[in-house]
C-alpha positions as CSV (number, residue, x, y, z in Angstrom):
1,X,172.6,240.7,70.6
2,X,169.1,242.4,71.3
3,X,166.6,243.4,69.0
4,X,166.3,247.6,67.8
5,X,163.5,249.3,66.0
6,X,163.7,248.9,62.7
7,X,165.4,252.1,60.7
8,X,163.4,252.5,57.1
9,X,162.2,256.3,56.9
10,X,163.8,258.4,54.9
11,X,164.3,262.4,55.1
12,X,162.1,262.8,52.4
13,X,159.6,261.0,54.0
14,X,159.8,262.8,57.6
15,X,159.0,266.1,55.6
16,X,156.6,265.0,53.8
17,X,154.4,263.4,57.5
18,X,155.2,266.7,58.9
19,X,153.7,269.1,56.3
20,X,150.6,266.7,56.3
21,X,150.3,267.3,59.7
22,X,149.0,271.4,59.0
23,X,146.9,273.0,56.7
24,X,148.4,274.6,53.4
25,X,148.1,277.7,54.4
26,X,149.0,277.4,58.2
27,X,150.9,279.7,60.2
28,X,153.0,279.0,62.9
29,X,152.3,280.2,66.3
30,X,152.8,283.4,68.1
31,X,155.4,283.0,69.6
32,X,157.0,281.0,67.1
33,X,156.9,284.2,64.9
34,X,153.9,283.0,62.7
35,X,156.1,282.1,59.9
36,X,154.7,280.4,57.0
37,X,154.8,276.6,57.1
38,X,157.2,276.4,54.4
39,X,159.3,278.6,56.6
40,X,159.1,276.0,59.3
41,X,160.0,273.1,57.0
42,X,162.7,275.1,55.3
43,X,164.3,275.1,58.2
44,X,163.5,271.4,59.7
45,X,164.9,270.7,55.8
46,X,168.3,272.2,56.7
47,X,168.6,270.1,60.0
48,X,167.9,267.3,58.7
49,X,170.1,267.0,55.9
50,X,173.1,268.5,58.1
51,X,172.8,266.0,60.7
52,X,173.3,263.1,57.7
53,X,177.0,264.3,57.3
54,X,177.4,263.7,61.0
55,X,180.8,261.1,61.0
56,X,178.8,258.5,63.2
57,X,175.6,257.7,60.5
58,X,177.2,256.0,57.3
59,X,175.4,255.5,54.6
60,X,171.6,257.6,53.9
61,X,170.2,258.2,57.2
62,X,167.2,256.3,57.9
63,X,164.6,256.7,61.2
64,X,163.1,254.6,63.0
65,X,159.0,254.8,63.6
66,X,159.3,256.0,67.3
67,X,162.0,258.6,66.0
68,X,159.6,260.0,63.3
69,X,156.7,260.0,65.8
70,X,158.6,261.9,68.2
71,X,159.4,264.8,65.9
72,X,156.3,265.2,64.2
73,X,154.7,265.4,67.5
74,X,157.4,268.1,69.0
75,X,157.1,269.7,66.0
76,X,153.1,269.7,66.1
77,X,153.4,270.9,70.2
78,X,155.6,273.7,69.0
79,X,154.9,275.3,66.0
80,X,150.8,275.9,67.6
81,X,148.7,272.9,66.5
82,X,149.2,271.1,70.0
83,X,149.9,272.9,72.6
84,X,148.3,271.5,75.5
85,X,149.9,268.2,75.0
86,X,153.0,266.7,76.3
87,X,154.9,264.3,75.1
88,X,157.0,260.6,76.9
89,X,159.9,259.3,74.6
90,X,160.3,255.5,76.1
91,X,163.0,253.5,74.5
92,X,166.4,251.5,75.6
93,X,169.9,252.9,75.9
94,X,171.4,253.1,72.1
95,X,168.1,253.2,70.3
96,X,167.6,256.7,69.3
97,X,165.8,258.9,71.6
98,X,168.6,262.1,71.7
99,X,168.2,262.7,67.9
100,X,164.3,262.5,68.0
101,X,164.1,265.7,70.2
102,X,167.1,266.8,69.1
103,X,166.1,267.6,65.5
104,X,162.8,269.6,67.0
105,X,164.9,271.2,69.5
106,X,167.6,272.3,66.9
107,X,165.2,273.6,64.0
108,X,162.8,275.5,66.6
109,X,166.1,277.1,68.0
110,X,166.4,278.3,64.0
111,X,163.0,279.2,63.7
112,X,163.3,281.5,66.9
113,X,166.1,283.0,66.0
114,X,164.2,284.8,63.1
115,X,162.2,286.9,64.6
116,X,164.6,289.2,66.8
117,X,168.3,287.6,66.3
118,X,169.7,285.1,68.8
119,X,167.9,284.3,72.3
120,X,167.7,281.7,74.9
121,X,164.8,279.5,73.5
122,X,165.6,275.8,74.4
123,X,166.2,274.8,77.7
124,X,167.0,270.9,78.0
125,X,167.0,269.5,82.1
126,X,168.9,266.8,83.5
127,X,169.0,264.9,87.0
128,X,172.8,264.4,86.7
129,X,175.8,265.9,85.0
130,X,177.5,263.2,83.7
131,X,173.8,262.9,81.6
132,X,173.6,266.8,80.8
133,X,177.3,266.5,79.7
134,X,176.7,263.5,77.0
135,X,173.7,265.4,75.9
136,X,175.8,268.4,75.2
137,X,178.5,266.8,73.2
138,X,175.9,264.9,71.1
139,X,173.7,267.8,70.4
140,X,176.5,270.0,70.0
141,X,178.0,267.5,66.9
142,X,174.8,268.0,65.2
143,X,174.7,271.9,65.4
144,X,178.2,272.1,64.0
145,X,177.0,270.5,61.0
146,X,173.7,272.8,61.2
147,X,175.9,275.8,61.6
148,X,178.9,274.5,58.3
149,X,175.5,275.0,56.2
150,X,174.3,278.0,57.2
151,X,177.9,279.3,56.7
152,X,178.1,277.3,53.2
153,X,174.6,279.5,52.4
154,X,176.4,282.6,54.0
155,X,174.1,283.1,56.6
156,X,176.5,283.0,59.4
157,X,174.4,285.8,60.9
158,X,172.0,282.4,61.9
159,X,174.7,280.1,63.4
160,X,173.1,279.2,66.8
161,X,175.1,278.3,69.7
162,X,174.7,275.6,72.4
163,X,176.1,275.7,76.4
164,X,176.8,273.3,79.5
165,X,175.7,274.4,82.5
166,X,176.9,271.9,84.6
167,X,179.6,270.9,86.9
168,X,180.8,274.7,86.6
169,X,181.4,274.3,83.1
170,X,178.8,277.7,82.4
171,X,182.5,279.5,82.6
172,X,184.1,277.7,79.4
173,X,185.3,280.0,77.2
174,X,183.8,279.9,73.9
175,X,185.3,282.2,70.9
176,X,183.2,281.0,68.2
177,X,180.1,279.3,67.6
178,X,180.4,275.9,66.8
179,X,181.4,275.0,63.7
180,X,183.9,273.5,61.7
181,X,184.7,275.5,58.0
182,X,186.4,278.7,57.7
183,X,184.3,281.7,58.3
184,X,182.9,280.3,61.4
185,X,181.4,283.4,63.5
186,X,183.1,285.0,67.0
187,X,181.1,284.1,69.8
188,X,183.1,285.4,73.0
189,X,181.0,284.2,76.1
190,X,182.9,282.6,79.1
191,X,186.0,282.4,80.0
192,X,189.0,283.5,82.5
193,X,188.0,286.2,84.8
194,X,184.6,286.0,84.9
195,X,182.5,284.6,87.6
196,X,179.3,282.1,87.2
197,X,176.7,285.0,87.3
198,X,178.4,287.1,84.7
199,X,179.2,284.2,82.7
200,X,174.7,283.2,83.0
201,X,174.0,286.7,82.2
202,X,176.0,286.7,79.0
203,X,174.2,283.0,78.0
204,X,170.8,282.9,79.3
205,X,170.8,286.5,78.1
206,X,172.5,289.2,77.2
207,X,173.9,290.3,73.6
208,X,174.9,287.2,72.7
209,X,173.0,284.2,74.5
210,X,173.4,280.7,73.8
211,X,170.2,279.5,72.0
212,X,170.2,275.8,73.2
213,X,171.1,275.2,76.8
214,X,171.7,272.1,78.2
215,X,172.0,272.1,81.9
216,X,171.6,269.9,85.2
217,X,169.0,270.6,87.7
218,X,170.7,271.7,90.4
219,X,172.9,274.2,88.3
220,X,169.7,275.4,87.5
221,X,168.4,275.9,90.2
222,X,171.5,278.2,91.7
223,X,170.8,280.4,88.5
């Protein structure tokens, strides 16, 4: 046995220490598309209450402190308050640290994608592929849940899509975006016959890019 954080906040209250960290009236930054801050936590709203339905959290989803302090300070960094700061998430295996930049990553991915359609916007970095590759499959069970809503809400136009690059898995073919329900939208990057540069053109870029990329360092670095 070992002792964890303990897990007491609530969604409501996550939103809720967010919007008090911006003015009323503030607007996001430039390059986050200076939507309104309701916008913003619109779309933090959605993530949030998609990744409750996710099989491995039973019963309401509660946050630990560290958690809640990691995304209001992502979120702060990001959407323009903050920009010169960095940020160090410190914690033991098991306790939590994925889904506290996880949930910043994911709604910023959804906030970007407003402004001109899907792009490339979140690059997450590795040291090893086994790492990159648990990462991945994590992340990637919270966006299918991110994605059922926005298909439930019929904005399928908005489902955002997630890639590995790592271990040579940039050429897996992918036909849709993640998702689970019926009406899940084609994707059509990867696959049989095309090489590791055509196959990082079509998801770092291209018509139809991935908008979260996990990926290890040294596949990076060949890109």
């Amino acid at each position: 046995l070992r002792f964890t954080a303990k897990r007491e906040i609530g969604i409501n209250e996550i939103i809720e220490r967010v919007r008090s960290n911006f003015p009323v009236n503030f607007k996001l930054s430039q390059e986050m598309g200076n939507f309104s801050l309701e916008i913003a936590i619109e779309d933090l709203t959605r993530v949030l209450m998609a990744i409750k339905d996710v099989n491995k959290f039973t019963g309401e989803l509660l946050f630990t402190e560290f958690q809640v302090d990691a995304i209001v300070t992502a979120l702060r960094q990001s959407w323009g308050s903050e920009t010169n700061k960095s940020m160090v998430i410190t914690a033991g295996t098991g306790m939590g640290k994925t889904l506290g930049f996880a949930i910043p990553v994911i709604t910023d991915a959804l906030i970007i994608n407003r402004i001109n359609g899907r792009v490339c916007s979140q690059l997450l970095m590795y040291p090893r592929n086994a790492l990159a590759k648990d990462q991945y499959s994590e992340i990637k069970s919270y966006l299918v849940k991110v994605n059922n809503s926005l298909i439930k809400d019929n904005q399928k136009h908005r489902c955002i899509g997630i890639a590995l690059d790592a271990d040579s898995l940039l050429k897996t073919e992918q036909k849709n975006f993640p998702a689970t329900i019926q009406g899940k939208p084609g994707w059509g990057v990867g696959g049989k016959g095309k090489d590791a540069y055509q196959c990082a053109s079509e998801i770092y870029g291209g018509e139809k890019p991935a908008s979260i990329i996990a990926c290890s360092i040294e596949s990076f670095r060949r890109r």
